[in-house]
Legacy VTK file of the C-alpha trace (Angstrom):
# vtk DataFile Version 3.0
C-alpha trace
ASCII
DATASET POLYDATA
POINTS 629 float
-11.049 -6.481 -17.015
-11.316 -9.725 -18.551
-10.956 -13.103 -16.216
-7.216 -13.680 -16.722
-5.315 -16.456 -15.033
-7.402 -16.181 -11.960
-9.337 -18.683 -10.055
-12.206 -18.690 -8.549
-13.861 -15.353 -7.339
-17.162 -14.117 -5.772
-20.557 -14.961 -7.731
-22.909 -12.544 -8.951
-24.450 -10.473 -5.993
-22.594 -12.659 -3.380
-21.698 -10.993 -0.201
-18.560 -9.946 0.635
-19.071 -11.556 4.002
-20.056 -14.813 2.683
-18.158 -15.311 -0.399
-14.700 -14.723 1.763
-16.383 -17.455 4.249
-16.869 -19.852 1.125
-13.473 -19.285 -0.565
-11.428 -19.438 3.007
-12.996 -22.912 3.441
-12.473 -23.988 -0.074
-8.527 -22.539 0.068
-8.269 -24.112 3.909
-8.949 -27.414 2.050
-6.484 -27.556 -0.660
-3.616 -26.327 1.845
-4.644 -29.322 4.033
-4.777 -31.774 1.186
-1.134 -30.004 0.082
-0.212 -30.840 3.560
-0.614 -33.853 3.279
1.245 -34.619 -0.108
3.607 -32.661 1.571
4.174 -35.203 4.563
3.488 -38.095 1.694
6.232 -37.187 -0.606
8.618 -36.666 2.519
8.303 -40.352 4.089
8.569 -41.364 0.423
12.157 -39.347 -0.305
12.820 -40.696 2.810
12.337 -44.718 2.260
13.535 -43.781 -1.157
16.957 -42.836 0.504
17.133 -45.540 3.158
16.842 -48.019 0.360
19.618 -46.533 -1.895
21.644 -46.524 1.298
20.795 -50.291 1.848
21.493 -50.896 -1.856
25.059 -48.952 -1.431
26.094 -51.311 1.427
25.283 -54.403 -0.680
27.299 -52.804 -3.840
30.193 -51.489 -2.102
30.670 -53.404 0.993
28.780 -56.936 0.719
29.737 -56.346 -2.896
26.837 -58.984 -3.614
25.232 -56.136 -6.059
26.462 -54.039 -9.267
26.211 -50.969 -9.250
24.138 -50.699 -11.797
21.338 -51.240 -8.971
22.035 -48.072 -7.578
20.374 -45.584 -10.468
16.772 -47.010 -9.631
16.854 -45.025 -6.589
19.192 -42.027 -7.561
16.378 -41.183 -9.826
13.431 -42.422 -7.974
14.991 -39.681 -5.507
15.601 -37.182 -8.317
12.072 -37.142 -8.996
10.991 -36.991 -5.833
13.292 -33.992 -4.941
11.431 -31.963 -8.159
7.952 -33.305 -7.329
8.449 -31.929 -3.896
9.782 -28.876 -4.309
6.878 -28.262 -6.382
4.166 -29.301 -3.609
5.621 -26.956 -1.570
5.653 -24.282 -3.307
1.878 -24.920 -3.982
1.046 -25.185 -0.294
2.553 -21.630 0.446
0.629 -20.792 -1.903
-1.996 -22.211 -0.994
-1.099 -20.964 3.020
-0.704 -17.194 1.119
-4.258 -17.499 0.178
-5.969 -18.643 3.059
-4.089 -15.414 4.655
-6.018 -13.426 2.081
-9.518 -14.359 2.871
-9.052 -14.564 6.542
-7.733 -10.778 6.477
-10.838 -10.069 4.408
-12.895 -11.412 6.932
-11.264 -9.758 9.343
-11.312 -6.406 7.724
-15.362 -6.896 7.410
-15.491 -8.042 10.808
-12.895 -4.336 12.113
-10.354 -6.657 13.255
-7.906 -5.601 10.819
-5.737 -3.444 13.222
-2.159 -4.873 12.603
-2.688 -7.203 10.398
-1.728 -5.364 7.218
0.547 -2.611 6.511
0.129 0.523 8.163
2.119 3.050 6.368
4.029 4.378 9.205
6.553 5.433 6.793
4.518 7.860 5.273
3.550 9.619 8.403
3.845 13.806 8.554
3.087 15.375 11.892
2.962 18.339 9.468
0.513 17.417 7.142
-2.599 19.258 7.331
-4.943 16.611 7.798
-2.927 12.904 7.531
-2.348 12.409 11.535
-5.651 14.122 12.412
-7.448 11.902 10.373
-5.978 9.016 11.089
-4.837 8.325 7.437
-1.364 6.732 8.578
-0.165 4.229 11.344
-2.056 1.144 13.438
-5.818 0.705 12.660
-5.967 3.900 10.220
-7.365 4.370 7.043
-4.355 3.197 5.170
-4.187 -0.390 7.003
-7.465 -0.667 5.570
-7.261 0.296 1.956
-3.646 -1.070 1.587
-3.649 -4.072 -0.720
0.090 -3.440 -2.311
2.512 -6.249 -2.560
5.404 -3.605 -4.199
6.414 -0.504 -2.243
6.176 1.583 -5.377
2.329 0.324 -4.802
2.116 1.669 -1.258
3.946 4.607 -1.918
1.310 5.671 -4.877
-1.857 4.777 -2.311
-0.032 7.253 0.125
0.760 10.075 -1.862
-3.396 9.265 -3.210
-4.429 9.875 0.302
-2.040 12.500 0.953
-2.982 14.810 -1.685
-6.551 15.769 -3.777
-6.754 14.714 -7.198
-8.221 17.275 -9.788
-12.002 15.671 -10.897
-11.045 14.490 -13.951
-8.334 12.179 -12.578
-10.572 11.710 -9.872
-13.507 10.191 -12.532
-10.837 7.915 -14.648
-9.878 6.280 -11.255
-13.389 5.972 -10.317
-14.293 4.226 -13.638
-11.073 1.727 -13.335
-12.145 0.875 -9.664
-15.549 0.043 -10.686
-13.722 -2.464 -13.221
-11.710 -4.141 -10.802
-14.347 -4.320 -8.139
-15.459 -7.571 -8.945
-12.353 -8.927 -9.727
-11.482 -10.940 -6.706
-9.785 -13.894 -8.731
-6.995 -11.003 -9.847
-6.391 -9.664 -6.302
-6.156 -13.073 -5.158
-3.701 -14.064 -7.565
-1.488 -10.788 -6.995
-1.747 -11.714 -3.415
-0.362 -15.097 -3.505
2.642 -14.730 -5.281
6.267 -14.622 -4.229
5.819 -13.466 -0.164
9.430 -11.216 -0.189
8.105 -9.477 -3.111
7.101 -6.125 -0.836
10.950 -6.824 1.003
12.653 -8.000 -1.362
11.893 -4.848 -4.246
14.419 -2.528 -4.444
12.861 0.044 -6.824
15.167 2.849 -5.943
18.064 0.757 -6.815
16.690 -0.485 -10.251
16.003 3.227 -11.076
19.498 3.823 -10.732
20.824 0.463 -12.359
18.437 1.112 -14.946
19.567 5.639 -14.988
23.183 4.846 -14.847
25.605 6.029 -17.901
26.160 3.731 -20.781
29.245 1.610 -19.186
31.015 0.769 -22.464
31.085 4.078 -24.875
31.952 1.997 -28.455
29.814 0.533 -30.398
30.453 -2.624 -32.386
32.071 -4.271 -28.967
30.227 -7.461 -29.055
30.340 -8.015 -32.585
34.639 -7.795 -31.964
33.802 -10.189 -28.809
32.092 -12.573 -30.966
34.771 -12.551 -33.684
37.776 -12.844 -31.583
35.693 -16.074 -29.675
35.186 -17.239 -33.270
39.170 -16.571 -33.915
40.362 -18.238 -30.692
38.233 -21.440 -31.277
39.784 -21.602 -35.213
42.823 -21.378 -33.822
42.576 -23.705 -31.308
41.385 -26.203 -34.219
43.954 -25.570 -36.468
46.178 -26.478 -33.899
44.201 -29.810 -33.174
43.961 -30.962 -36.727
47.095 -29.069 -39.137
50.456 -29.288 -38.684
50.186 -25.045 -37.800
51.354 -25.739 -34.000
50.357 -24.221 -31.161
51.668 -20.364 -33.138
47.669 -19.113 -33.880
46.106 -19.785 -30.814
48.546 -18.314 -28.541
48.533 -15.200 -31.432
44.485 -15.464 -30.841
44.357 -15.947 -27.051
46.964 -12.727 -26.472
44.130 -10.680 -28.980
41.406 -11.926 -26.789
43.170 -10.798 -23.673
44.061 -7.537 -24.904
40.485 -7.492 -25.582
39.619 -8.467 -22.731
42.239 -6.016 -20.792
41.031 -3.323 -22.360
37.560 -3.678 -21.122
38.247 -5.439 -17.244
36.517 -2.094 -15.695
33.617 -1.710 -16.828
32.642 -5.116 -17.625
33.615 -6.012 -13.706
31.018 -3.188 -12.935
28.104 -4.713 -15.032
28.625 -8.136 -13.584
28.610 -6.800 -10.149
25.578 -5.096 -10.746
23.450 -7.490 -12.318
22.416 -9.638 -9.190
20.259 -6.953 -7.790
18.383 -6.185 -11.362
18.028 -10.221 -11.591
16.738 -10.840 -8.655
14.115 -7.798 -8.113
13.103 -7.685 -11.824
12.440 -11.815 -11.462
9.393 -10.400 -8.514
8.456 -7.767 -10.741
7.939 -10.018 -13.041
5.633 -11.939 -11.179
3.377 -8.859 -10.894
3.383 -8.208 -14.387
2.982 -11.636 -15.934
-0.244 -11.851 -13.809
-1.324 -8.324 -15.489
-0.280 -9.158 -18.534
-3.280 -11.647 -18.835
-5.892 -8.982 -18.080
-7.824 -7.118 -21.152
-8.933 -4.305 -19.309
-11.721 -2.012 -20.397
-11.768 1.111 -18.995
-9.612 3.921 -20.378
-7.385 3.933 -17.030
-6.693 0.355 -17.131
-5.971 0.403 -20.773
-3.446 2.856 -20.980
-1.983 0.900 -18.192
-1.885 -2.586 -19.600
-0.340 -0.670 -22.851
2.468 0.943 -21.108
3.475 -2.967 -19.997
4.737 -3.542 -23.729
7.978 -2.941 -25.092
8.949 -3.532 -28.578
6.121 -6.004 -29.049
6.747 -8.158 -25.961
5.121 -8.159 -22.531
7.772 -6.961 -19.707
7.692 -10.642 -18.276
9.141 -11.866 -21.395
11.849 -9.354 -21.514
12.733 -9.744 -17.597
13.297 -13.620 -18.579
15.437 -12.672 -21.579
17.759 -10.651 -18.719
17.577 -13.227 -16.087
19.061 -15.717 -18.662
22.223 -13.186 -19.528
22.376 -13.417 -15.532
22.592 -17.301 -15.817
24.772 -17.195 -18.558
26.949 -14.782 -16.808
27.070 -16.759 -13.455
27.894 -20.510 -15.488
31.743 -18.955 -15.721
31.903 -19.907 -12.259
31.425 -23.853 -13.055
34.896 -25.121 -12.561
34.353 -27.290 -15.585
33.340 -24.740 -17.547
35.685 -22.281 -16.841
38.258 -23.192 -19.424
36.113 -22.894 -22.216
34.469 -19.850 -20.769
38.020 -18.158 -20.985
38.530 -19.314 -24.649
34.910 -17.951 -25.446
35.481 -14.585 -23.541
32.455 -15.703 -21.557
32.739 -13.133 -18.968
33.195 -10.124 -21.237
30.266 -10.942 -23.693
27.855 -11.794 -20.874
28.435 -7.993 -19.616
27.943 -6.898 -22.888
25.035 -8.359 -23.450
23.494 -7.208 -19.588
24.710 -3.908 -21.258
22.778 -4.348 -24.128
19.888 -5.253 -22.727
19.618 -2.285 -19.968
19.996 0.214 -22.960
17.479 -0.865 -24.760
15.082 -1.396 -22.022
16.367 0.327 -18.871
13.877 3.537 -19.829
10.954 0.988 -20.035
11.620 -0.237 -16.275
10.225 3.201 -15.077
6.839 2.658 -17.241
7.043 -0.892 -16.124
7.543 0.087 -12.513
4.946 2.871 -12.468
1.984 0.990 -14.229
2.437 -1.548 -11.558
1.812 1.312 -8.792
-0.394 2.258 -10.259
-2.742 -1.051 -10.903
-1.979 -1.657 -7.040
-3.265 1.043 -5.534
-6.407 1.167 -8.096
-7.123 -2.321 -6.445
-6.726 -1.136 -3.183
-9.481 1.005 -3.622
-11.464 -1.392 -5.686
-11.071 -4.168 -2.763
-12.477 -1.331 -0.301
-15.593 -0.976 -2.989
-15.807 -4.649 -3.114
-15.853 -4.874 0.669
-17.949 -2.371 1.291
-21.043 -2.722 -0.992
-22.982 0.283 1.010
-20.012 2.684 -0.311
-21.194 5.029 -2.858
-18.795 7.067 -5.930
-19.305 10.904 -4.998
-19.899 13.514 -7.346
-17.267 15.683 -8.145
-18.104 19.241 -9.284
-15.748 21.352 -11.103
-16.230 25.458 -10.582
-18.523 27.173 -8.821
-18.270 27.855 -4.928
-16.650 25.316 -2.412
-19.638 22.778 -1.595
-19.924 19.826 0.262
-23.153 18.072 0.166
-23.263 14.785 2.467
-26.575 12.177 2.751
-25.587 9.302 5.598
-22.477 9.967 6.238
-20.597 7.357 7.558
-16.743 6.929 8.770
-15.335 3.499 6.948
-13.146 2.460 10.528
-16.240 1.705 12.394
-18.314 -0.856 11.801
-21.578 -0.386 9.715
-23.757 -1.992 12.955
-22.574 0.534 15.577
-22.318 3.494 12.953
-24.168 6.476 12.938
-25.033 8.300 9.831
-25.643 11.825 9.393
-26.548 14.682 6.741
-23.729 17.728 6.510
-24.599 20.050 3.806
-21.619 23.485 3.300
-21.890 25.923 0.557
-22.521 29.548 0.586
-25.237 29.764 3.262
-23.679 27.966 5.468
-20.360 27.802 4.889
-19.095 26.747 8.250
-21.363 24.423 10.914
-20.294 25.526 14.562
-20.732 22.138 16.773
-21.549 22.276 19.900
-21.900 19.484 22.794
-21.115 17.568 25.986
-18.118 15.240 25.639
-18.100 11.694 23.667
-21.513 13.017 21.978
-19.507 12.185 18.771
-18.297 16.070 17.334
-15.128 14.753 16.563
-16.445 11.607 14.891
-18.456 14.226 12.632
-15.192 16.271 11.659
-13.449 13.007 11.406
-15.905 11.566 9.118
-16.198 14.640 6.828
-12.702 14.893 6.249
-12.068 11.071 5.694
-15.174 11.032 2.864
-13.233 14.484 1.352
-9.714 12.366 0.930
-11.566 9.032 -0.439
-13.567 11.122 -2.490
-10.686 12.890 -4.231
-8.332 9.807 -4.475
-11.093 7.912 -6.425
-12.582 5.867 -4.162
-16.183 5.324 -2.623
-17.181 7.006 0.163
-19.109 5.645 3.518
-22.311 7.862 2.003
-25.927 7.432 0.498
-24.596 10.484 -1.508
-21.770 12.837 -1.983
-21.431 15.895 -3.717
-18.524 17.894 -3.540
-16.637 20.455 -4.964
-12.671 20.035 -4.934
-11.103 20.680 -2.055
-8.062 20.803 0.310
-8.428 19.578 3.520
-7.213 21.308 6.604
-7.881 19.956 9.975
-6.668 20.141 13.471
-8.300 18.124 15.970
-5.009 15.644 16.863
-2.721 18.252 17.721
-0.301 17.120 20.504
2.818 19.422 22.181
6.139 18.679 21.019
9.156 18.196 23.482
11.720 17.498 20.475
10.835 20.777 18.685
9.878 23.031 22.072
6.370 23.886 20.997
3.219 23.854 23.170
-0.379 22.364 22.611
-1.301 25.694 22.197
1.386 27.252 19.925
1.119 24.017 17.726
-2.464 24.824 17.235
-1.793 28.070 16.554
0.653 26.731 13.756
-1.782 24.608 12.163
-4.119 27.096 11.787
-2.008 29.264 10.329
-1.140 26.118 8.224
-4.543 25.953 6.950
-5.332 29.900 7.104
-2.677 29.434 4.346
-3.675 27.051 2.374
-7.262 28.822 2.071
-5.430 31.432 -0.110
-4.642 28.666 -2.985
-6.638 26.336 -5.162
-8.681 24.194 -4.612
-10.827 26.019 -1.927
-9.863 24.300 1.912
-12.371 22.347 3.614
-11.300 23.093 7.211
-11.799 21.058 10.138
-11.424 22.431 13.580
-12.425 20.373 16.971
-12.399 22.407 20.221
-10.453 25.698 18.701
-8.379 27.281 21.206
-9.155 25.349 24.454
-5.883 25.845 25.329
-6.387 29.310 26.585
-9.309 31.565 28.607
-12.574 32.035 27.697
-12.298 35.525 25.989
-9.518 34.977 24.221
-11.148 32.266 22.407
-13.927 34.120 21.510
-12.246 36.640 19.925
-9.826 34.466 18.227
-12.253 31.848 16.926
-14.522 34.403 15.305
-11.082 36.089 13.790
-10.120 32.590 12.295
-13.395 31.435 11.114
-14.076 34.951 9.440
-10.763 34.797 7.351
-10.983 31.501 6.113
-14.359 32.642 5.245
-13.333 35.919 3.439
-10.959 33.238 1.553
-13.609 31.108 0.156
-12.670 28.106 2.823
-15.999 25.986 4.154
-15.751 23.718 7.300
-16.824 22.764 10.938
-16.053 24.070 14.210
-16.871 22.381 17.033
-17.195 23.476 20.744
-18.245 21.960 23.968
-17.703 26.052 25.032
-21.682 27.139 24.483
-19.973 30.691 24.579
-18.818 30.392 20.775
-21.863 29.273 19.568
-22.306 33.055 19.469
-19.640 33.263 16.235
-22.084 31.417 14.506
-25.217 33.762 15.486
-22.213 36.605 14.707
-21.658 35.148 11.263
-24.971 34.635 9.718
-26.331 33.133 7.336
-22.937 31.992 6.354
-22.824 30.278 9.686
-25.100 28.110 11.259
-25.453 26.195 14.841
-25.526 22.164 15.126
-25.671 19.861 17.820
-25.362 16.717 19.496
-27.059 15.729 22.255
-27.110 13.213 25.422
-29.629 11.762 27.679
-28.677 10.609 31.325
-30.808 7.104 32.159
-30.034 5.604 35.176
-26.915 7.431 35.935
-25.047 6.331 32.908
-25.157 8.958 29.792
-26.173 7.967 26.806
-25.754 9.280 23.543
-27.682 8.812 20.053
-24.917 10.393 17.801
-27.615 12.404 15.887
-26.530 15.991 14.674
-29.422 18.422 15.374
-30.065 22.069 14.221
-29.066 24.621 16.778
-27.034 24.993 19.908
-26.407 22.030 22.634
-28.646 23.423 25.880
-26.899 21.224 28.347
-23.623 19.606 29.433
-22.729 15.860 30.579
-19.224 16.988 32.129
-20.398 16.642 35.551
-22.834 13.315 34.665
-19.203 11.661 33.338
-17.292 12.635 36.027
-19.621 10.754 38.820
-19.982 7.833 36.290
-16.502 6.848 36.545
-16.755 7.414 40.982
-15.476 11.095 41.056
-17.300 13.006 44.044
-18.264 16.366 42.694
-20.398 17.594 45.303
-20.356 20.955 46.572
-17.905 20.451 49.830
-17.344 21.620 52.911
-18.581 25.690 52.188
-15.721 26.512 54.454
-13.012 25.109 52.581
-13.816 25.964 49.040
-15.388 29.144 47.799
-19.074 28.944 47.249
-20.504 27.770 43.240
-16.921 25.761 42.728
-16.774 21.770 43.151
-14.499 19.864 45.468
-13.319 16.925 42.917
-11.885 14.272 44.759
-11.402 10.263 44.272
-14.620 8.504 45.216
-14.261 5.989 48.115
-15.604 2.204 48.225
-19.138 2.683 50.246
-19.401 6.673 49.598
LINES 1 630
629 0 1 2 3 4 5 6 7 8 9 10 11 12 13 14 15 16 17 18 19 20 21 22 23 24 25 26 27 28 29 30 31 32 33 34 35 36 37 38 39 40 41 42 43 44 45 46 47 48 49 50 51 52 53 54 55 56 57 58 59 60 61 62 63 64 65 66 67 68 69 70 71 72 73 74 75 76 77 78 79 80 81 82 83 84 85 86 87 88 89 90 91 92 93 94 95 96 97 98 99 100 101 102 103 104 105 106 107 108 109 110 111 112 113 114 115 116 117 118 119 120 121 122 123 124 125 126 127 128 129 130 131 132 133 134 135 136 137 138 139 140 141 142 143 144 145 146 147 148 149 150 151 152 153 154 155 156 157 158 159 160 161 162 163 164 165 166 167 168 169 170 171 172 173 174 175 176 177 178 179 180 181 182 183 184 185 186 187 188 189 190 191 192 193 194 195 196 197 198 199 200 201 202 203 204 205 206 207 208 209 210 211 212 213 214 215 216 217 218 219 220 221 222 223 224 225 226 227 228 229 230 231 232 233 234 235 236 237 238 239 240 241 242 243 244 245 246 247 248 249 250 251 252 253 254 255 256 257 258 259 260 261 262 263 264 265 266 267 268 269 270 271 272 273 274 275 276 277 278 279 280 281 282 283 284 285 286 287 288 289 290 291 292 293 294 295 296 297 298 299 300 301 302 303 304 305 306 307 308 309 310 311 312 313 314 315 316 317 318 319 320 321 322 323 324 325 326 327 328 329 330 331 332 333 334 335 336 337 338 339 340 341 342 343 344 345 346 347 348 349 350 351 352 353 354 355 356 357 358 359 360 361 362 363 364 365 366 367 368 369 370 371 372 373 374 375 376 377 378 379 380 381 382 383 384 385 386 387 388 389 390 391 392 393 394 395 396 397 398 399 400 401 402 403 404 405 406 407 408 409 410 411 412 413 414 415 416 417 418 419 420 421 422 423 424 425 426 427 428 429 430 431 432 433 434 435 436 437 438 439 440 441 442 443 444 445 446 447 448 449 450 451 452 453 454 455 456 457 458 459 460 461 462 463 464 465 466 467 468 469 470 471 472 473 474 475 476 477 478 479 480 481 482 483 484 485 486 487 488 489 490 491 492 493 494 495 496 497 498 499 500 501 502 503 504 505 506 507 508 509 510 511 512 513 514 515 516 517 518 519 520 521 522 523 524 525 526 527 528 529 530 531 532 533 534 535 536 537 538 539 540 541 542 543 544 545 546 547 548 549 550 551 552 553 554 555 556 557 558 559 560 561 562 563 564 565 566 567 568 569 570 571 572 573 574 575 576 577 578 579 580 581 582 583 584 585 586 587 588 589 590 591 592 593 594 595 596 597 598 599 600 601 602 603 604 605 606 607 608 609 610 611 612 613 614 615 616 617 618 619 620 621 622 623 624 625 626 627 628
C-alpha cells in the first residue's frame, strides 16, 4: 500500500529491534511534552476560573463591576475547556502508541506472555492440533500474531489458525502480507485509535440491526411526514398573520397526530435501536477512515479497499451521515426544542430517515465489517513478517503426494538466540520419522515445531525456516493430551480418541500431517508395540505423513518394520559433570542411550541399587535424597 495518513515508520533495512527502540523514544517524548500541556492548560482553566469567580464577587456582591466584565473569562474558559479536551485526547494517543512499540519490543525480546490478547475464547480441547500446539491461551502462538483491535479481526486470525487454507488463498495472503510488511506507520495508526474499540464492538448486534425486517412496510412515508410538517407550519402561520384563527392548525396538528399514531410502534423501535448502531459504527468508522487512505497494490488488498465503497462514498462518510440522523433524533429531547420538534414531527421523520438509511446500506455493513477482518488479521501476519526478518514464505505445492520439506526449522515462541534449527524432510520414502530419545532432548519441540510451521504456512504467513516446501495438509497431533474429570475419560482413552480423531481425518482431503509424541505410554510395553505399528501403518495406507516419537527404544523397531517408508531419528545427550546436557540436534538413526536415571540424581533422587534384601535384584530403590548423602 501507499503511505496513507500514517506517521513515521521504520527506514529502509532498519531493524525491527532498533527501529521500535527509536520510535518508542521519539513517541515517549511527545507524550511527555503532551503531559505537560496537559498540566499547563489545567493551572490555566484553573486561574482562568478563580478570576471569573473574583470578577463575580465584584459584579454581584461589591457590585463595583458590570457584568459585562464577566464574558472575558466565560470565554477565556470556553476555549480552554476545547483546547484541553483536545490535548488530551492527543496524549492517549500519544500513551496508546508508546504501548505499541514497547509491546513490540517486548515481543522481540519473548516477553510478550500476557501482554496481548490470547484468544482463550477460541480454545477447543477437541481440535486436532490447536491445544497441542499451543495455538490458543497465555504465551501461545495467537498472543503473538494477534494485532486486531475489532473482534471480527480476532475471530478471522483464529479461524486462519484453526483451519488450512487451499494454496491459492494461501499465495493471495502471502502477496498482501508482503505489502503490508513494511507498513509500520498503518499498524501504528490502527493501533492508536479509540482504546474501547475491541470492547466496545458489538458486531453480532449490528448484523442483526443491520438483518432485521424493513420496520415501516409503505413507501412514500417520509415524503407524507415532510408534507404534513410543511402543512402544520402553514397553518400555524396563517394563524399568526390572517384573520383564519386558530381552525387550520388544530385541523393540521390532529393530521399530524394521526400520522403520527399510526406509526408510534415501529418508529419507537427504530429510535430505540439506533444508539447501539451509532455508537459501534462511530469505532468502525475509525478503522475504516484510516483504510480508506491506503491505495493498496496487491490483488488481496485491492479487492478489499473496493468492497469499503458504497454508492460512490467511503463507509466513513456514510457512518457520519447515520450518526447525524442519531443527533438529529436525540435534539427532541432539548426542552427548548421540544415544541417545535412536535410541530415538525421530529421524532417520526428522524426514524424514518434511520430507516432509510439501514435499507439502503444495512447489506453493505457485512462487506464493511468483513473487509475490516480481514485487513486485521492480514496485518497480524504482516507485523509477525516485519518482526521476524529471518521468517521465510513457504512453498505451497498443489497435487502430487503429501510432502513436507523443512531447511532450519525453527519454532517462532522461542527466541532466535537459544533456538535450535533442524532439517525434517516427509514424502514417500519416508513418510513417517520415528523419534527416539532420553527426556528434555527436545522430541516434542521437533513435533511442536513441524506442526506450528504447517498452520503458519497454510494461513499465509512466514514460517521460522531457511525453506519450506509443503504440500497441503491437515494437521493432526496429540502430544498435550490431558484426562478429563468433567467428561469421565482417561489419559489413555483420550489418546485413544484423538487418534481415532486423526485416523479419521487421514481419510479426507487434504492428506493429514500427523503428529504423535510418546504414543501409548499409557499402557505396557507390548501393547504399544502392537498398537503403534497398527496406527502408524493405517495412516500410512491413507496417504497421512508425520512423526512419532519415543523415549521406548522398543518401537524404534516399527520403523525398521516399516521400511523405506519409515525411517529412525534421534536426539541425543551428553552427561558433563553430572549435569546432562543436550545439543537439540536431530540425528539419523535410533537414540543408543537414556538420561532417565542421569535426571533423576540431578535433581537429589538416590537411585542406587538398595539394600539386596529389601528389593528384588536389577530394580532401583528411589527415594528423596538427604542433605550430606
Amino acid at each position: 500500500m501507499k503511505a496513507g495518513a500514517g506517521g513515521e515508520g521504520a527506514a529502509s533495512g532498519e531493524p525491527p529491534h532498533a527501529a521500535y527502540a527509536r520510535l518508542v523514544e521519539a513517541r515517549r517524548a511527545r507524550r511527555d511534552a503532551l503531559a505537560r500541556d496537559d498540566r499547563r492548560i489545567s493551572n490555566a482553566r484553573l486561574a482562568t476560573f478563580a478570576l471569573g469567580g473574583a470578577l463575580a464577587a465584584a459584579v454581584f456582591f461589591a457590585r463595583a463591576l458590570s457584568l459585562a466584565w464577566l464574558a472575558p473569562p466565560a470565554v477565556a474558559f470556553a476555549a480552554l475547556l476545547v483546547v484541553h479536551e483536545r490535548v488530551i485526547r492527543r496524549r492517549e494517543r500519544a500513551e496508546r502508541a508508546v504501548r505499541f512499540y514497547e509491546d513490540g519490543l517486548a515481543r522481540l525480546d519473548h516477553r510478550f506472555a500476557g501482554r496481548g490478547e490470547g484468544g482463550e475464547r477460541f480454545r477447543d480441547p477437541h481440535h486436532p492440533y490447536a491445544e497441542d500446539l499451543d495455538v490458543f491461551g497465555p504465551g501461545s502462538l495467537f498472543e503473538l500474531l494477534c494485532a486486531a483491535r475489532t473482534r471480527e479481526g480476532e475471530a478471522r486470525l483464529a479461524a486462519w489458525l484453526s483451519a488450512p487454507a487451499p494454496p491459492a488463498e494461501v499465495r493471495a495472503r502471502q502477496e498482501a502480507v508482503a505489502e503490508l510488511r513494511d507498513r509500520l506507520a498503518l499498524r501504528e495508526d490502527v493501533a492508536v485509535l479509540g482504546e474501547d474499540v475491541r470492547a466496545g464492538l458489538h458486531a453480532a448486534a449490528l448484523r442483526r440491526w443491520a438483518e432485521a425486517p424493513p420496520a415501516f412496510r409503505t413507501r412514500g412515508l417520509p415524503a407524507a411526514a415532510a408534507a404534513l410538517s410543511a402543512l402544520s407550519l402553514g397553518a400555524l402561520a396563517l394563524s399568526i398573520w390572517t384573520a383564519a384563527g386558530p381552525i387550520p392548525l388544530a385541523a393540521a396538528l390532529a393530521l399530524q397526530g394521526a400520522f403520527a399514531y399510526a406509526l408510534r410502534a415501529p418508529v419507537a423501535r427504530v429510535a430505540a435501536a439506533a444508539d447501539l448502531p451509532a455508537r459501534d459504527l462511530a469505532l468502525l468508522a475509525e478503522l475504516l477512515g484510516r483504510l480508506e487512505h491506503e491505495r493498496p497494490q496487491s490483488a488481496r488488498l485491492a479487492a478489499l479497499r473496493a468492497e469499503l465503497d458504497a454508492d460512490g462514498l467511503p463507509p466513513s462518510r456514510r457512518i457520519a451521515q447515520l450518526r447525524r440522523r442519531v443527533e438529529l433524533l436525540d435534539a427532541r429531547r432539548n426542552q427548548l426544542f421540544a415544541p417545535l420538534a412536535a410541530l415538525l414531527l421530529w421524532k417520526t421523520q428522524c426514524a424514518l430517515a434511520l430507516e432509510a438509511w439501514r435499507v439502503r446500506f444495512g447489506a453493505a455493513l457485512e462487506r464493511w465489517l468483513d473487509a475490516t477482518a480481514e485487513v486485521e488479521a492480514l496485518s497480524s501476519l504482516a507485523r509477525f513478517a516485519f518482526e521476524r526478518p529471518d521468517a521465510r514464505f513457504p512453498e505451497l505445492l498443489e497435487g502430487g503426494p503429501a510432502r513436507l520439506e523443512a531447511e532450519g526449522l525453527g519454532h517462532p515462541l522461542l527466541a532466535p538466540a537459544c533456538c535450535v534449527r533442524n532439517d525434517v524432510r516427509l514424502g514417500e520414502a519416508p513418510a513417517v520419522l520415528v523419534v527416539s530419545g532420553s527426556n528434555m532432548s527436545g522430541k516434542s519441540t521437533l513435533l511442536r515445531s513441524v506442526g506450528v510451521a504447517a498452520v503458519l504456512a497454510q494461513a499465509g504467513a512466514p514460517v521460522c525456516a531457511e525453506r519450506l516446501r509443503m504440500a497441503p495438509l491437515q494437521v493432526g497431533a496429540s502430544i498435550r493430551i490431558q484426562d478429563s474429570l468433567q467428561e469421565g475419560t482417561s489419559r489413555f482413552y483420550a489418546e485413544i480418541l484423538r487418534l481415532r480423531q486423526i485416523v479419521d481425518l487421514a481419510g479426507g482431503t487434504p492428506a493429514v500431517l500427523f503428529l504423535l509424541d510418546e504414543i501409548l505410554h499409557g499402557t505396557n510395553s507390548h501393547d504399544r508395540a502392537i498398537g503403534a505399528e497398527a496406527v502408524v501403518r493405517g495412516l500410512l495406507a491413507r496417504r497421512a505423513v508425520g512423526l512419532v516419537t519415543t523415549h521406548d527404544l522398543a518401537l524404534a523397531r516399527v520403523a525398521d518394520a516399516l521400511a523405506p517408508r519409515a525411517a529412525n531419528v534421534h536426539f541425543v545427550d551428553h552427561v558433563v559433570a553430572g549435569r546432562v546436557e543436550f545439543d537439540y540436534r536431530l540425528r539419523a538413526g535410533v537414540v543408543t542411550r537414556s538420561n532417565a536415571l542421569e535426571l533423576m540424581r540431578a535433581v537429589g533422587l538416590d537411585v542406587s541399587g538398595g539394600d539386596a534384601d529389601a528389593v528384588p535384584r536389577g530394580e532401583p530403590v528411589i527415594r528423596p535424597s538427604r542433605r550430606g548423602d
